[in-house]
N, C-alpha and C positions, 0 to 999 in steps of 0.2 A: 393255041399252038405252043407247044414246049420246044425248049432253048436246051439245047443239047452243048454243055460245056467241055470240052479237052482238059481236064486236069492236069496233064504233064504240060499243055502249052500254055494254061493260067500261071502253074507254078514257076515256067522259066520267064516267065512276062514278068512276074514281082521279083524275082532275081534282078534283073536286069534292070528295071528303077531301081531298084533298093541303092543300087552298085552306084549308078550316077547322081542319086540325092547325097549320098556318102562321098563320094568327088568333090561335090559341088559345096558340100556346106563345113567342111574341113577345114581347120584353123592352126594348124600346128597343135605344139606342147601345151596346156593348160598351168605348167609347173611355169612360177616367176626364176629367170634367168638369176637372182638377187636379191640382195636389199635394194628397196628404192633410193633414190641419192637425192642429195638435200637438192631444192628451187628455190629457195629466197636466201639473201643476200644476209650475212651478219651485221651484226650492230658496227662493230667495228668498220666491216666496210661501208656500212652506211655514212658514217660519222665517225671517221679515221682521227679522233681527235685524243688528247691525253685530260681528264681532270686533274682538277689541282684543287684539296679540299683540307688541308693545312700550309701552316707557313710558320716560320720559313719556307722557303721552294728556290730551288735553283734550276731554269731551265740550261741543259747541257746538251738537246739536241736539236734538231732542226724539225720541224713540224707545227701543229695546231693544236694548241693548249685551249681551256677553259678554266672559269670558276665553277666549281660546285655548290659553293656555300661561301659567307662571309668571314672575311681571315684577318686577324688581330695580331699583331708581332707584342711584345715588350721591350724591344729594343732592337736594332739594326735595321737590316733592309723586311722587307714582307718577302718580295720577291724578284731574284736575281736573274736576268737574260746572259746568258755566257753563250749563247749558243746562234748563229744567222741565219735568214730564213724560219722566222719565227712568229707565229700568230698568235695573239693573246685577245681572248674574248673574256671580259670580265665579268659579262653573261649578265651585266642588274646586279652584280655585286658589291659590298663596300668591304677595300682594304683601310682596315685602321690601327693606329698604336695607341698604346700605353705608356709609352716612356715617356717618364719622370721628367728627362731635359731632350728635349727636341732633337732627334739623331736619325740617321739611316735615310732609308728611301721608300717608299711604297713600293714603287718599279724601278729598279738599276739597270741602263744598259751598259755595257763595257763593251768600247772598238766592235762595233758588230754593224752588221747589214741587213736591211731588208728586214724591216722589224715591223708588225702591225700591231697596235693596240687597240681596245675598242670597247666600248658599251659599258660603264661602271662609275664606281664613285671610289676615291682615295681621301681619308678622311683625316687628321691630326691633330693635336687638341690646344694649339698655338694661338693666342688671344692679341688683338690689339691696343695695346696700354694707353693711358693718356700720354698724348704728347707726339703717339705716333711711334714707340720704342716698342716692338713685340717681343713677344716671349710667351714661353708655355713648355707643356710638351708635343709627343707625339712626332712625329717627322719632318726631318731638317727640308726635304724636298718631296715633290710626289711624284714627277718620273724623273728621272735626270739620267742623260746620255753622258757617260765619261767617254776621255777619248774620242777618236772619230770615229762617227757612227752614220754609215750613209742610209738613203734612204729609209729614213723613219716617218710612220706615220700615224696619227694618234687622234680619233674621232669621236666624241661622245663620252667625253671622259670629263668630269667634274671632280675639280680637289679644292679643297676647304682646308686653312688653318695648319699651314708649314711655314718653318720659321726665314728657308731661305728661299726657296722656288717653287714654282706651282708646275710646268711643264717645262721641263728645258732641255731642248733639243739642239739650239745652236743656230747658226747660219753658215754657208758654203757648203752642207753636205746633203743638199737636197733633203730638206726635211720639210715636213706638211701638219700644222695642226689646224683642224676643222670639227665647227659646232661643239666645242671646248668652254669649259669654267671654270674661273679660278677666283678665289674668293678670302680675303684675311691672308696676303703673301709678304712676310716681310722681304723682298727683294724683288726679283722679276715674276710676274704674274705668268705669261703666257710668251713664248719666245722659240720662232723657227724660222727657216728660209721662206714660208709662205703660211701666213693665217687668217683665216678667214669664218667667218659666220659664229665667231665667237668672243665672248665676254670675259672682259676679268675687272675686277672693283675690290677698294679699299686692299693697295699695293702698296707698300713703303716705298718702292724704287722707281724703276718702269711696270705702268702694268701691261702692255704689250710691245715685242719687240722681232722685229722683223726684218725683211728686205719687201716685200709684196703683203699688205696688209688691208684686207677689205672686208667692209659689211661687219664692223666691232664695234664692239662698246668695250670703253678702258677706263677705269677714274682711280685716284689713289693720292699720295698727299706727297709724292716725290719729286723725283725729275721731270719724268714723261709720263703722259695719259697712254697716245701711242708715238712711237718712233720705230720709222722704217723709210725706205731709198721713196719709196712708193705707197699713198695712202689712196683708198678711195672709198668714200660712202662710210665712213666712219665718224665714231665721237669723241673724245678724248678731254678730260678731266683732272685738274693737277692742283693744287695748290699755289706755289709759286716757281714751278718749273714751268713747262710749255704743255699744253693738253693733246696739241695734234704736231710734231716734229717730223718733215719729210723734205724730199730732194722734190716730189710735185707731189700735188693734195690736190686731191678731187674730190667736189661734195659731200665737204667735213666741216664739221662744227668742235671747234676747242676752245675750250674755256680754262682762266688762271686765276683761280678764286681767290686766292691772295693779292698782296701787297702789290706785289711785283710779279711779274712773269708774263708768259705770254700763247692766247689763245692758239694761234696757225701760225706756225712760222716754217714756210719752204722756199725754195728757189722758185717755183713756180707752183702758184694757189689759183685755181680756179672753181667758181662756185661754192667760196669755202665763209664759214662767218665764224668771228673770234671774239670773245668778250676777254677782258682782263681788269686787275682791280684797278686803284685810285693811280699805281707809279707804274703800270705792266702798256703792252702792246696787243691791240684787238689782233690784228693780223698783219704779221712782218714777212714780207715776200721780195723777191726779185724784181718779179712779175706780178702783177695783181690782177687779174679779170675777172667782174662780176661776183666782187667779194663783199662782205659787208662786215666791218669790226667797229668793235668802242674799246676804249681803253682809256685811262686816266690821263696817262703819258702820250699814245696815239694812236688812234681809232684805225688806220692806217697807214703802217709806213712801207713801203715801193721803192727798193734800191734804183729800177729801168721805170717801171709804168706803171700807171695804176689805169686801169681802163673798163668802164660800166661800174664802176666801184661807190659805196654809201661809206664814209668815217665821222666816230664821232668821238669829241673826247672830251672831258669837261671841263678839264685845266690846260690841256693840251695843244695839238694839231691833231684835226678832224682825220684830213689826208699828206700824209708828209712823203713827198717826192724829187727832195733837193738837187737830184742827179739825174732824172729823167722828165717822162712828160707822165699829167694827169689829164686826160682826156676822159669826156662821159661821163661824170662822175658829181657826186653829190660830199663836200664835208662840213662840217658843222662843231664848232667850240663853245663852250658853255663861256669861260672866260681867259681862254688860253689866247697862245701867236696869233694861230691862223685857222681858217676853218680847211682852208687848201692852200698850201704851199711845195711850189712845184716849180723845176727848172722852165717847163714849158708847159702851161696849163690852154687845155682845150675842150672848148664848149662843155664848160663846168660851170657849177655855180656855190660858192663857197658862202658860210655864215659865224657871225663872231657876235656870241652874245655878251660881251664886254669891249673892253678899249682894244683892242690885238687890229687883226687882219681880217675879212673876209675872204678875199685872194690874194696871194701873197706868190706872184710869178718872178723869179730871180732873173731871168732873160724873157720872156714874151706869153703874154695871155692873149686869146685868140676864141673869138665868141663867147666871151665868158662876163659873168655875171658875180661880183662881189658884195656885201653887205656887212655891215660891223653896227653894234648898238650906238658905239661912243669914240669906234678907233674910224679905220680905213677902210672901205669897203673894198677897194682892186687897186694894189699897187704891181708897177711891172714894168720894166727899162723898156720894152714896148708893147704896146697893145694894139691890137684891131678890132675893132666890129665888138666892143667890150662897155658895158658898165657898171655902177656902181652906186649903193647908197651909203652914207656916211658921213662923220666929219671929218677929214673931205672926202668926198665919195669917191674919188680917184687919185692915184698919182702916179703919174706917169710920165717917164721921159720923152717918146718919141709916141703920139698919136696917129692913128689912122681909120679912116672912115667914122670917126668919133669926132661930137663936138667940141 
């Protein structure tokens, strides 16, 4: 059978798709409206920051500096902060000088605020002479805050061999040094209102100096190891000045490797042990809890207490507490006074390896135990519940519950 087609009504039929496929698949202008406009961010705005790739430099605006590369001065400063509000990452680098006689600064700030430093080494070419007199060259300091300079803070920063300071930012202006090194400083090593988790060794003066001082190492051949209001978990090293100087010392060990001077000495030391040489003081306190010193002179001496405390001294007094009480406590003399000598000794037990004292209480021992090689083992205007070996193993004015 044949199919008889309309050609005028085939033709108006593909008219009439054609019409609505052309509707339907219509996308506007093909022609771009443009150029395309930038989608990624510039360098700049990534890392809004300024390099600093010679020196001299003087920052004079407020922003976030870097190093580029390693920067040498011949004299003066490397690089000057004039400006608040300012970040300085020294990025792994080392500022160093060349000059002939020790001058200028690695970093200067002057009267400024809100300063951060960080990440680098400042270098100077300053030696320590016999005797403890330095000199050289390279830089008089490696950062030093002139003026008042509030909130400064300075992290990761190690400086070697400047003739007068290593970091010096001050006290009362909130200033913060952390994980900090300072190393060969003829003067102050490391010095702010708060430092912490950082070292400084072989310092003429003090090698750390503070108000809040924890988690350091300090050693140096001057005054102080550390000195600050407040020590804790530190170590401090000195020749014949004092190693650890505070208003309270917590869990610190100082030592006074010399003649004379003295390991810990605070108003209140707890947990703290002090060595000192043949004439110095292991640990001199107010208060004394659970300390442990030797010294030549006195292994401990306790203006109020000495309480859970070990002294020992060779020529000395072990524990010397002539104004307070020594309770809990262990001291010991090679051939000194006394091994414990205390206004009022309690349940102690005192040793005197020569003719001296074993316990030597000026008003009353009380459960206490003295010994002496060749002296007194427990003398004391009264005692209780107390003995003694020696020749004579006690002496005592008024007894009680003793034979």
């Amino acid at each position: 059978m044949k199919i008889k087609i309309n050609l005028a009504a085939f033709a108006w039929l593909l008219l009439t798709l054609n019409s609505q496929l052309t509707t339907a698949f219509a996308q506007g202008s093909l022609a771009p409206p443009g150029a395309p406009a930038p989608t990624m961010k510039t360098l700049t705005q990534i890392e809004p920051r300024t390099p600093i790739s010679s020196a001299p430099f003087t920052i004079t605006q407020p922003g976030s500096y870097y190093l580029a590369t390693n920067l040498t001065v011949s004299t003066g400063d490397a690089i000057d902060i004039n400006a608040s509000g300012v970040t300085l990452d020294l990025n792994g680098f080392t500022i160093s000088s060349t000059a002939a006689s020790a001058t200028g600064n690695g970093i200067l700030i002057s009267s400024r605020t809100n300063i951060t430093i960080f990440n680098g080494y400042i270098q100077g070419g300053v030696t320590n002479n016999t005797g403890g007199v330095f000199g050289g060259g390279g830089f008089g300091s490696g950062i030093y805050a002139s003026g008042a300079c509030y909130n400064l803070r300075v992290c990761g920063v190690t400086v070697s061999s400047c003739l007068y300071y290593g970091i010096l930012l001050f006290t009362g202006y909130s200033t913060l040094i952390e994980s900090c090194a300072a190393q060969n400083i003829g003067t102050y090593g490391l010095y702010a209102d708060t430092v912490s988790h950082s070292t400084a060794i072989n310092v003429g003066n003090t090698a750390i100096y503070g108000n809040t001082v924890s988690d350091c190492s300090a050693s140096g051949g001057g005054s102080y190891g550390v000195y600050a209001y407040a020590v804790q978990n530190c170590y401090g090293q000195t020749v014949d000045g004092t190693g650890i100087e505070a208003n309270t010392a917590e869990n610190c060990y100082g030592t006074a490797s010399g003649t004379y001077g003295t390991g810990v000495d605070a108003a209140g030391a707890q947990n703290c042990y002090g060595i000192a040489g043949s004439g110095g003081i292991g640990v001199e306190a107010g208060i004394a809890t659970g300390c442990s010193g030797s010294g030549g002179n006195f292994g401990i001496q306790a203006s109020a207490a000495a309480e859970n405390c070990s002294g020992s001294s060779d020529g000395g007094i072990g524990i010397d507490c002539s104004l307070g009480m020594v309770c809990f406590s262990y001291g010991e003399t090679g051939s000194g006074y006394a091994g414990i000598y205390g206004f009022i000794v309690q349940s102690s037990y005192g040793y005197n390896g020569g003719s001296g004292y074993g316990v030597y209480a000026y008003d009353m021992a009380n459960l206490s135990y003295g010994f002496s090689n060749t002296g007194t083992g427990l003398r004391a205007f009264i005692a209780n519940s107390c003995d003694g070996g020696g020749a004579p193993s006690l002496s005592v004015s008024f007894k009680y519950n003793m034979p």
